[in-house]
mmJSON file of the N, C-alpha and C atoms, coordinates in Angstrom:
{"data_MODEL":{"atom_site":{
"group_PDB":["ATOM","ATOM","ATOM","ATOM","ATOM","ATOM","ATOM","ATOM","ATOM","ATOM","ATOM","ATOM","ATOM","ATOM","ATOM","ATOM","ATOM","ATOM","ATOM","ATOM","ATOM","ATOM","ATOM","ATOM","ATOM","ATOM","ATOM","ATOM","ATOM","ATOM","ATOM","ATOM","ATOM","ATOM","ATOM","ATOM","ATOM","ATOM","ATOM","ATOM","ATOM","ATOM","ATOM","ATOM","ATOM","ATOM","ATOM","ATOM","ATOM","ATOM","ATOM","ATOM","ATOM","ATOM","ATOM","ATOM","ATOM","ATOM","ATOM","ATOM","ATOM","ATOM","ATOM","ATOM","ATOM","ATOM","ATOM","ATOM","ATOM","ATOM","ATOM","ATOM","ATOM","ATOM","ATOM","ATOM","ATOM","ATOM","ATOM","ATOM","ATOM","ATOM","ATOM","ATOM","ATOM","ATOM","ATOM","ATOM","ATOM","ATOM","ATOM","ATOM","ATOM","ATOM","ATOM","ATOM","ATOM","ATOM","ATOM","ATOM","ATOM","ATOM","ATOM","ATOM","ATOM","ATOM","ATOM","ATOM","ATOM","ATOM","ATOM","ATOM","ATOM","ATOM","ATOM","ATOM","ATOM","ATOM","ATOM","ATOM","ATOM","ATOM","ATOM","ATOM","ATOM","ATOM","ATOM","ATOM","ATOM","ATOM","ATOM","ATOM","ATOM","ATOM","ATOM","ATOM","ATOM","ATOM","ATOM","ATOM","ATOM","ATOM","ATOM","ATOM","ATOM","ATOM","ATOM","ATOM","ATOM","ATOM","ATOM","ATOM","ATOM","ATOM","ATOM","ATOM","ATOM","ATOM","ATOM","ATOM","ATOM","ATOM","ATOM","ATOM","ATOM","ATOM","ATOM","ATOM","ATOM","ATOM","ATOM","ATOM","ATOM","ATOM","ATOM","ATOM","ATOM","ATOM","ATOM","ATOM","ATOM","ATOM","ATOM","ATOM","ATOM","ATOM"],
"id":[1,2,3,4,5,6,7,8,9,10,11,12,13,14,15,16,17,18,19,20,21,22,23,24,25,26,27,28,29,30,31,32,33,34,35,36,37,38,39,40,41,42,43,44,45,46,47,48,49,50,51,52,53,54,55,56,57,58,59,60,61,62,63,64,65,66,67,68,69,70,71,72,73,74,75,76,77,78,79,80,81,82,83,84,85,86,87,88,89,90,91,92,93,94,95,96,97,98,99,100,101,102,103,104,105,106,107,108,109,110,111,112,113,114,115,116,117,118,119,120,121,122,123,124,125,126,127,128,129,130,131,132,133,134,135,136,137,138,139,140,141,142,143,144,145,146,147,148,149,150,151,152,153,154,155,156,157,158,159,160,161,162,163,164,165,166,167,168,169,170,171,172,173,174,175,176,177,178,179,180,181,182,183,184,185,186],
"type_symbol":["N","C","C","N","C","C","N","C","C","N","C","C","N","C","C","N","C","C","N","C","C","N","C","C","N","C","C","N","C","C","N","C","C","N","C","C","N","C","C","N","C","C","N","C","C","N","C","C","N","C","C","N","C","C","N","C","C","N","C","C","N","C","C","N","C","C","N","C","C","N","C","C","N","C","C","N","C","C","N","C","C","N","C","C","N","C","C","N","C","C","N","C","C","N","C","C","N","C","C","N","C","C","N","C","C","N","C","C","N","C","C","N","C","C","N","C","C","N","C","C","N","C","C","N","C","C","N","C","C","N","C","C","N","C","C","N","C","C","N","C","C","N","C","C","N","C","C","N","C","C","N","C","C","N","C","C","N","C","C","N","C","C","N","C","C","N","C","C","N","C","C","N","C","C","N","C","C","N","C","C","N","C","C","N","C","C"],
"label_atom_id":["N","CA","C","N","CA","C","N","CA","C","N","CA","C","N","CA","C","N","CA","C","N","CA","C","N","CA","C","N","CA","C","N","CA","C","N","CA","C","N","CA","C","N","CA","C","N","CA","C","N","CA","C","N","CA","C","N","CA","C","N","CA","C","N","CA","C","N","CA","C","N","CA","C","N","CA","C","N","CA","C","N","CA","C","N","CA","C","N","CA","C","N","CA","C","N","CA","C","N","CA","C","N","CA","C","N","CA","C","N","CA","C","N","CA","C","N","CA","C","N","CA","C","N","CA","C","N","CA","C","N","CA","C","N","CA","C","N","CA","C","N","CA","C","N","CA","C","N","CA","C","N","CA","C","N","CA","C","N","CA","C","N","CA","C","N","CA","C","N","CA","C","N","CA","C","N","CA","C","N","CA","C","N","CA","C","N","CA","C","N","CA","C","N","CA","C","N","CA","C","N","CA","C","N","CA","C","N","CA","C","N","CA","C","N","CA","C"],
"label_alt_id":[null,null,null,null,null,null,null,null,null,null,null,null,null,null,null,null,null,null,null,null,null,null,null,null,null,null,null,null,null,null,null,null,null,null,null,null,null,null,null,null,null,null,null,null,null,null,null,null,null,null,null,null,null,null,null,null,null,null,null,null,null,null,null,null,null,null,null,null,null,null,null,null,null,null,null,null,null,null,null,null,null,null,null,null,null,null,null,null,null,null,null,null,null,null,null,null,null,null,null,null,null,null,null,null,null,null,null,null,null,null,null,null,null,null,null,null,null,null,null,null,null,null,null,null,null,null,null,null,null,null,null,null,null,null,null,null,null,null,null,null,null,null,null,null,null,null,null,null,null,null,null,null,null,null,null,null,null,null,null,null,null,null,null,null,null,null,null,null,null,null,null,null,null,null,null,null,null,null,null,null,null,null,null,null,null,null],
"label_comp_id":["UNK","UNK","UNK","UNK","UNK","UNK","UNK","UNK","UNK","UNK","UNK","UNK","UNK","UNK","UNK","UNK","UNK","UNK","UNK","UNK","UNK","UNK","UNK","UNK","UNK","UNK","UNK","UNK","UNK","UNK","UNK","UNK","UNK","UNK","UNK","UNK","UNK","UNK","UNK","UNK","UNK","UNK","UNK","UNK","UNK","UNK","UNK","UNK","UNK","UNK","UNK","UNK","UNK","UNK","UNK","UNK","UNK","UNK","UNK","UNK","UNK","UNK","UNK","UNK","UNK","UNK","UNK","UNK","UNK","UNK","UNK","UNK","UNK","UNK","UNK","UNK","UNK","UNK","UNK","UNK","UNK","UNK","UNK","UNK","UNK","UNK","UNK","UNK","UNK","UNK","UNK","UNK","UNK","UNK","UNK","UNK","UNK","UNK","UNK","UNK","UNK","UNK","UNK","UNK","UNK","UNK","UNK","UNK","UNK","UNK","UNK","UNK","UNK","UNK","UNK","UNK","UNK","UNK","UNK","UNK","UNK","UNK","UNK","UNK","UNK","UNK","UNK","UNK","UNK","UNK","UNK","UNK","UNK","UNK","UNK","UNK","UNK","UNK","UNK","UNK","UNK","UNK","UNK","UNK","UNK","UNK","UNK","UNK","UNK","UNK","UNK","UNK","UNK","UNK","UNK","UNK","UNK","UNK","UNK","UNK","UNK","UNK","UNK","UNK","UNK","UNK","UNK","UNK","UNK","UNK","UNK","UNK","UNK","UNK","UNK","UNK","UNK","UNK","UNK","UNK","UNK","UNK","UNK","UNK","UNK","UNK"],
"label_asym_id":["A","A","A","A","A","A","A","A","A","A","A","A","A","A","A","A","A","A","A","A","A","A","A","A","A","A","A","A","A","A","A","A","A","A","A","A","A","A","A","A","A","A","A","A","A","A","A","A","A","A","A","A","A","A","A","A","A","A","A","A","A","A","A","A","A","A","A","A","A","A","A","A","A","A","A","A","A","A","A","A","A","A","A","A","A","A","A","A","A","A","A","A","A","A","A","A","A","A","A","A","A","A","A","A","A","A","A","A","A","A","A","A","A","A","A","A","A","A","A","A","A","A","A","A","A","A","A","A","A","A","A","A","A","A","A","A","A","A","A","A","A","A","A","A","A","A","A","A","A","A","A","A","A","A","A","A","A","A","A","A","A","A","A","A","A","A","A","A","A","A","A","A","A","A","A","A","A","A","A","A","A","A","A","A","A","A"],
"label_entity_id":["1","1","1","1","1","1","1","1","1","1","1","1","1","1","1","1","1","1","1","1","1","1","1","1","1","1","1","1","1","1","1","1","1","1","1","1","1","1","1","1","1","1","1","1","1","1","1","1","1","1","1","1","1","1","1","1","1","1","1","1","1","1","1","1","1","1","1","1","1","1","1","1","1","1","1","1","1","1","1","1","1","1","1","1","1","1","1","1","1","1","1","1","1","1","1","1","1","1","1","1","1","1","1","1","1","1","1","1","1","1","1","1","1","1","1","1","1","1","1","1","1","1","1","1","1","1","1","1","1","1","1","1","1","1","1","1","1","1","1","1","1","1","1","1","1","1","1","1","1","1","1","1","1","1","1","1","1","1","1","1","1","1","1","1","1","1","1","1","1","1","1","1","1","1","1","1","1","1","1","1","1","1","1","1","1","1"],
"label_seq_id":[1,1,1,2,2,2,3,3,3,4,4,4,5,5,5,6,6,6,7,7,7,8,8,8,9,9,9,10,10,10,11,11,11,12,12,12,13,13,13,14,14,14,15,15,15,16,16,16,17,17,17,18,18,18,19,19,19,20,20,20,21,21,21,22,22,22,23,23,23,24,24,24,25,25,25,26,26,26,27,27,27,28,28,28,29,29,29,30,30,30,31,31,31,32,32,32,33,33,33,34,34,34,35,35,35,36,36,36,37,37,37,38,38,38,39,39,39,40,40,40,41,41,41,42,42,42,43,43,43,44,44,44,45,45,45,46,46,46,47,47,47,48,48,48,49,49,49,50,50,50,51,51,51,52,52,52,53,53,53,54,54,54,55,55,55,56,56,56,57,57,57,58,58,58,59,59,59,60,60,60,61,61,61,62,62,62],
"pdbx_PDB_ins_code":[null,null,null,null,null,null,null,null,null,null,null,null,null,null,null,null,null,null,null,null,null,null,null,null,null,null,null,null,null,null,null,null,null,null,null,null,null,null,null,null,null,null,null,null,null,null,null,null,null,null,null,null,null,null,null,null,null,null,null,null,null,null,null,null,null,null,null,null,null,null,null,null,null,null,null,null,null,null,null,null,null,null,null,null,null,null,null,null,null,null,null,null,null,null,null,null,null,null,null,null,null,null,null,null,null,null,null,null,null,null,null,null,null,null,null,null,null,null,null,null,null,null,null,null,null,null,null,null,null,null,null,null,null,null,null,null,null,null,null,null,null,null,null,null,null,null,null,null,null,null,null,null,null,null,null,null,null,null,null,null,null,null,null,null,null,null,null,null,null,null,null,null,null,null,null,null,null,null,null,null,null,null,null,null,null,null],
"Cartn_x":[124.641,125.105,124.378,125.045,124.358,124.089,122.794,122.785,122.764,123.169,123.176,122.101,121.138,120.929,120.55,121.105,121.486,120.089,119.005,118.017,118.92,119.07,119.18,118.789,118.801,117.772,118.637,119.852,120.564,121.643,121.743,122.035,124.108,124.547,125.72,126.769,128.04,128.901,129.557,129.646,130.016,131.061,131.944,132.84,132.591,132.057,131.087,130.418,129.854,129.029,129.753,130.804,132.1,133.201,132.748,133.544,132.658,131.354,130.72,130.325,130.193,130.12,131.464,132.697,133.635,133.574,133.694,133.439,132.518,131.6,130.125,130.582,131.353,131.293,132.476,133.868,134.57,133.807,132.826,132.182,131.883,130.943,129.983,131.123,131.893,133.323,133.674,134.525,134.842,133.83,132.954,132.207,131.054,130.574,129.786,130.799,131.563,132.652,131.726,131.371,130.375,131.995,131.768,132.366,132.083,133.422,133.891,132.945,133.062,132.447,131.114,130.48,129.056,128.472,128.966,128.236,128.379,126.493,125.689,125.362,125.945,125.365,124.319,123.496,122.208,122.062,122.689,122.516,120.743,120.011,118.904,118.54,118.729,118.979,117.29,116.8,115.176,115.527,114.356,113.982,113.254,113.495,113.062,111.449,110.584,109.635,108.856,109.573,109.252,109.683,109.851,110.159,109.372,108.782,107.68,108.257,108.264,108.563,107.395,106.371,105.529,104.692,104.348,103.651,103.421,104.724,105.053,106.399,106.11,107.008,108.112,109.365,110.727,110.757,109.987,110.59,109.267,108.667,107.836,107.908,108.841,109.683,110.458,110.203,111.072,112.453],
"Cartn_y":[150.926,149.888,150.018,150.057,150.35,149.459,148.991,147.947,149.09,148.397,148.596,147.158,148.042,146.512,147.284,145.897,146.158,145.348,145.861,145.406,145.177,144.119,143.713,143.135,143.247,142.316,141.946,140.988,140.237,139.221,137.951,137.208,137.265,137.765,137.959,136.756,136.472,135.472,135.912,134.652,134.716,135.439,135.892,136.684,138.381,138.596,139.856,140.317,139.684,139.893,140.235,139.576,139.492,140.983,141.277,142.769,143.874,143.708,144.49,145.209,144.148,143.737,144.668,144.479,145.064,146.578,146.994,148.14,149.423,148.773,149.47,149.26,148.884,149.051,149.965,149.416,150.798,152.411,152.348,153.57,154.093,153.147,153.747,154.025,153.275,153.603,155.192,155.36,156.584,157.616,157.615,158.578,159.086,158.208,157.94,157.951,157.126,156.817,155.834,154.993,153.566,152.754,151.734,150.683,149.727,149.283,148.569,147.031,146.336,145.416,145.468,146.505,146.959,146.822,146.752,147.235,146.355,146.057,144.974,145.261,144.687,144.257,143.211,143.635,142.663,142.633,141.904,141.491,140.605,141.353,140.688,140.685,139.472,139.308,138.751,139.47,139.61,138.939,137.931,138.139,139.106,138.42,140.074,140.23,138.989,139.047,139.6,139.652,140.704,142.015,142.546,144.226,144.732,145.4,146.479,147.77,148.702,149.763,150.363,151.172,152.056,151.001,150.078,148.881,147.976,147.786,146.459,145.91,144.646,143.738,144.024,143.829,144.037,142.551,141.992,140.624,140.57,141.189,141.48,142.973,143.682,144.888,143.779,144.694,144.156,144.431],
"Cartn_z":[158.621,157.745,156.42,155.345,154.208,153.67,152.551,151.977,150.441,149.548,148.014,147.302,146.833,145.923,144.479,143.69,142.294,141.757,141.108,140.044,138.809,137.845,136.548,135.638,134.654,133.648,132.899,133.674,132.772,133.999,133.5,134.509,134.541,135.484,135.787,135.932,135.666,136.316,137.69,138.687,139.887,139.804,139.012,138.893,138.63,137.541,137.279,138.672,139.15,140.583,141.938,141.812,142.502,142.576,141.105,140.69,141.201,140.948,140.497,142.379,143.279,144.449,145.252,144.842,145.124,145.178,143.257,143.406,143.672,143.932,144.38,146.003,146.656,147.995,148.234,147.253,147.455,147.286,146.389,146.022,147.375,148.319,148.845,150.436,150.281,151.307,151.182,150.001,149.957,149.607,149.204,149.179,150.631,150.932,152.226,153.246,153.46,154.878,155.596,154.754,155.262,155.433,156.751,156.862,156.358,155.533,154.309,154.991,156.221,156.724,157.04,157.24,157.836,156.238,155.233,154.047,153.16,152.43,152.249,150.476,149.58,147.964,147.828,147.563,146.936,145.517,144.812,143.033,143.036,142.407,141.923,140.811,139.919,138.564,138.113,137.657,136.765,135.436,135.27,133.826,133.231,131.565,131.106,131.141,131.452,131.849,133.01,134.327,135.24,135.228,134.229,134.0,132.45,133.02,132.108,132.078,130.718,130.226,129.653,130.453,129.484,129.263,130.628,130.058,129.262,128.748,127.551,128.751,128.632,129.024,127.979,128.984,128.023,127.095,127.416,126.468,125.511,125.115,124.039,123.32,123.825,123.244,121.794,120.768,119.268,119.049],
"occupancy":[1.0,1.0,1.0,1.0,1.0,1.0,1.0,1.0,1.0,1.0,1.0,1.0,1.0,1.0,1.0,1.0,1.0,1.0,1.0,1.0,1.0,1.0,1.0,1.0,1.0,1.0,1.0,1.0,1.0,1.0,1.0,1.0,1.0,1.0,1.0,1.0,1.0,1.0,1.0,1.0,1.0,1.0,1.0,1.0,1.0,1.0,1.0,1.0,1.0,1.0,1.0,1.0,1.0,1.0,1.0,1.0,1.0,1.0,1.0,1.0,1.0,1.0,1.0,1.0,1.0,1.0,1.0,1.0,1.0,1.0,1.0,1.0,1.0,1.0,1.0,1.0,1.0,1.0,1.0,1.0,1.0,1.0,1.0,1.0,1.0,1.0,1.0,1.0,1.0,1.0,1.0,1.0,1.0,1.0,1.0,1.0,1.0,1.0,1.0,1.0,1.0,1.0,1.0,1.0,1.0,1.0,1.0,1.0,1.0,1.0,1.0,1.0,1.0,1.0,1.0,1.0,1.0,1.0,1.0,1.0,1.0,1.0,1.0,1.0,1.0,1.0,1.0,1.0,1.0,1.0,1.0,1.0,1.0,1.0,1.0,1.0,1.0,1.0,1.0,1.0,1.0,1.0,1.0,1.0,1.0,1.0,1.0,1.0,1.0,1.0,1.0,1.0,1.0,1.0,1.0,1.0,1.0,1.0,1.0,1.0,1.0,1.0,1.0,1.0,1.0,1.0,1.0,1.0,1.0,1.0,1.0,1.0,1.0,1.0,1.0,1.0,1.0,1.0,1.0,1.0,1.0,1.0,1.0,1.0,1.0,1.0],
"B_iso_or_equiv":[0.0,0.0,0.0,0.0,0.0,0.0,0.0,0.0,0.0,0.0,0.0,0.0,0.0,0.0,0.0,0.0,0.0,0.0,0.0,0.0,0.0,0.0,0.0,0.0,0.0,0.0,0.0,0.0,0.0,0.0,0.0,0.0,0.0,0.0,0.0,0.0,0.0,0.0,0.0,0.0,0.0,0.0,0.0,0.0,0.0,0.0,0.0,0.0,0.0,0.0,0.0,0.0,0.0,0.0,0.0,0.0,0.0,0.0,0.0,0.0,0.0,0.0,0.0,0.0,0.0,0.0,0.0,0.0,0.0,0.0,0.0,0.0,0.0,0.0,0.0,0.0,0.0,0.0,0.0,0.0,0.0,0.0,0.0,0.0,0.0,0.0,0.0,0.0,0.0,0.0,0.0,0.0,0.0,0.0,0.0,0.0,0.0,0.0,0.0,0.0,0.0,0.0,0.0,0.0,0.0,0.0,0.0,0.0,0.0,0.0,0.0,0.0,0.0,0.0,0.0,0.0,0.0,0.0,0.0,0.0,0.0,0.0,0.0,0.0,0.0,0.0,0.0,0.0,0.0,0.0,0.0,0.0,0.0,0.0,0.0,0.0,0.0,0.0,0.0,0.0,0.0,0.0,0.0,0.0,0.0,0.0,0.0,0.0,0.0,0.0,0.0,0.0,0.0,0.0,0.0,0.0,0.0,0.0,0.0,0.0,0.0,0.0,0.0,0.0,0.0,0.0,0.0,0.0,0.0,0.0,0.0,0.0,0.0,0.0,0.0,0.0,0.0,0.0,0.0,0.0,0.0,0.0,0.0,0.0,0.0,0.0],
"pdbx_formal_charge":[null,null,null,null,null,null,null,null,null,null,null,null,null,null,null,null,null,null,null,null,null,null,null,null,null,null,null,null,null,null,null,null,null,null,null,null,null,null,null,null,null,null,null,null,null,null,null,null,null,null,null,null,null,null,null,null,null,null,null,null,null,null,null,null,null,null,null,null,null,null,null,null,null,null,null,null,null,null,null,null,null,null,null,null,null,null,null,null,null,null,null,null,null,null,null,null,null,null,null,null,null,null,null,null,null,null,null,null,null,null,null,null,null,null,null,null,null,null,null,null,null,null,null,null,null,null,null,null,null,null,null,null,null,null,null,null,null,null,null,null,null,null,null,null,null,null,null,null,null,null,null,null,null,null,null,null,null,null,null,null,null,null,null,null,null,null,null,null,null,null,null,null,null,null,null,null,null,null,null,null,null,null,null,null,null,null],
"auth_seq_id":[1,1,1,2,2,2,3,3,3,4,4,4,5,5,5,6,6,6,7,7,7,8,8,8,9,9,9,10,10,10,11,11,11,12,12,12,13,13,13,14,14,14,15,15,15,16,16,16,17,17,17,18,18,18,19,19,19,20,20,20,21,21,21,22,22,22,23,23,23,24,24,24,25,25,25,26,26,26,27,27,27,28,28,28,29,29,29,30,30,30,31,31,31,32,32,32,33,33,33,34,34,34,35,35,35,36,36,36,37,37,37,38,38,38,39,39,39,40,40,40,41,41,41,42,42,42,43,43,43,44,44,44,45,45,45,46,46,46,47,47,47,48,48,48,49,49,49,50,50,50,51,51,51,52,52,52,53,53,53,54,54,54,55,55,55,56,56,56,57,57,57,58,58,58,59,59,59,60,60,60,61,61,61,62,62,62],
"auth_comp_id":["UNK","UNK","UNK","UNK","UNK","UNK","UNK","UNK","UNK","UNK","UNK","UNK","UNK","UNK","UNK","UNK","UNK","UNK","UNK","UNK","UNK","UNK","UNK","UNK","UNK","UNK","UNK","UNK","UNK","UNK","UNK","UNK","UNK","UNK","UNK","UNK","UNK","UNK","UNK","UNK","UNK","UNK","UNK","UNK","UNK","UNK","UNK","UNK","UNK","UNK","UNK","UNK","UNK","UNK","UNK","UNK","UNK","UNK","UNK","UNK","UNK","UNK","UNK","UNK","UNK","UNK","UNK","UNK","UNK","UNK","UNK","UNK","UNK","UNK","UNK","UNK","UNK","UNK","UNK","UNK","UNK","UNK","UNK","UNK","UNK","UNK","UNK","UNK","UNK","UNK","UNK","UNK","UNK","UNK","UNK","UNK","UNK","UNK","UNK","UNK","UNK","UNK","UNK","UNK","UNK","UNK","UNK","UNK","UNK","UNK","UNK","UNK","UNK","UNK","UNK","UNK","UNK","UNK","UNK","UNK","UNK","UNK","UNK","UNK","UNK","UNK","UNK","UNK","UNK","UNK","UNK","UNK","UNK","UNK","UNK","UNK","UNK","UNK","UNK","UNK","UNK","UNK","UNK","UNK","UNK","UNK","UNK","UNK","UNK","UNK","UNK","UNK","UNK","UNK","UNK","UNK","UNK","UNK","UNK","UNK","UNK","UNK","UNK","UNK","UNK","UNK","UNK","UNK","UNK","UNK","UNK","UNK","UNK","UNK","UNK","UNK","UNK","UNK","UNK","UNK","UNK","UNK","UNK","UNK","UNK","UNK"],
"auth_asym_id":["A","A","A","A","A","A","A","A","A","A","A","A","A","A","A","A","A","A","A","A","A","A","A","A","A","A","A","A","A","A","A","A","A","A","A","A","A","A","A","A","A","A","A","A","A","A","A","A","A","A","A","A","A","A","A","A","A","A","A","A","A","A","A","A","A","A","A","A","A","A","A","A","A","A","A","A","A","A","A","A","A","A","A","A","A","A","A","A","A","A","A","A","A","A","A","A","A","A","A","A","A","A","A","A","A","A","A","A","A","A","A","A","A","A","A","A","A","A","A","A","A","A","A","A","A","A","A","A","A","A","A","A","A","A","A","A","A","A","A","A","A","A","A","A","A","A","A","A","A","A","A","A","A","A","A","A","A","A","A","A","A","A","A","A","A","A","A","A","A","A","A","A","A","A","A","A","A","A","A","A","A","A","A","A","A","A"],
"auth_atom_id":["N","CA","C","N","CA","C","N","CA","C","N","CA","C","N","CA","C","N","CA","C","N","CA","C","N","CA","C","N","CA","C","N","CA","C","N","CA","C","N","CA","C","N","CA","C","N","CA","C","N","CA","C","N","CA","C","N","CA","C","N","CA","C","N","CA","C","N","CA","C","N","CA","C","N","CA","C","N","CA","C","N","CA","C","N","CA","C","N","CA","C","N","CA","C","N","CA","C","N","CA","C","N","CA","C","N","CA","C","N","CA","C","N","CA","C","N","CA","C","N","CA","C","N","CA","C","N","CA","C","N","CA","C","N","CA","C","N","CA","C","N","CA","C","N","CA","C","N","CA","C","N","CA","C","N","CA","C","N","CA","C","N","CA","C","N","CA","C","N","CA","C","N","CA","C","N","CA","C","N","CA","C","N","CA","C","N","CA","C","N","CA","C","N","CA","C","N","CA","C","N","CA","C","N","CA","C","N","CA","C","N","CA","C","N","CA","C"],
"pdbx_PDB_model_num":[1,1,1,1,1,1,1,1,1,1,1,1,1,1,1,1,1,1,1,1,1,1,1,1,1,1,1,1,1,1,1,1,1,1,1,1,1,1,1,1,1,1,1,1,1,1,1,1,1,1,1,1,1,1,1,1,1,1,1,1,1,1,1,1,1,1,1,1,1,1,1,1,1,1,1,1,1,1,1,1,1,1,1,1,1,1,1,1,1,1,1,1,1,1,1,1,1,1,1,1,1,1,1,1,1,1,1,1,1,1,1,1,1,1,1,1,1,1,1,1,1,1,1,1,1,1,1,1,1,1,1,1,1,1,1,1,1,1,1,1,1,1,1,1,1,1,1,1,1,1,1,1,1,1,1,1,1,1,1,1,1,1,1,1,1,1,1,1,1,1,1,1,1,1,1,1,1,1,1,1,1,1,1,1,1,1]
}}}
């Protein structure tokens, strides 16, 4: 059973999430041959405060 999880640093609409959810599972359907029901999207939407680049917080990036 596959899980997919999506890291983002930007907050999605229940709809967007909904799409995004869809087609990332068709992906992993036809490419893998994962069952369409066995298979798990995790959206985890970060602020830009918990993500560092090169050790600068993205929300103190200019």
């Amino acid at each position: 059973m596959p899980f997919i999880r999506i890291d983002i640093a930007s907050k999605l609409s229940k709809d967007q999430k909904a799409l995004l959810s869809q087609r990332m599972t068709d992906a992993i359907v036809e490419i893998a041959g994962a069952p369409r029901q066995a298979t798990y999207v995790i959206i985890n939407e970060l602020e830009r405060d918990d993500i560092a680049q090169g050790g600068t917080l993205i929300s103190d990036r200019a």
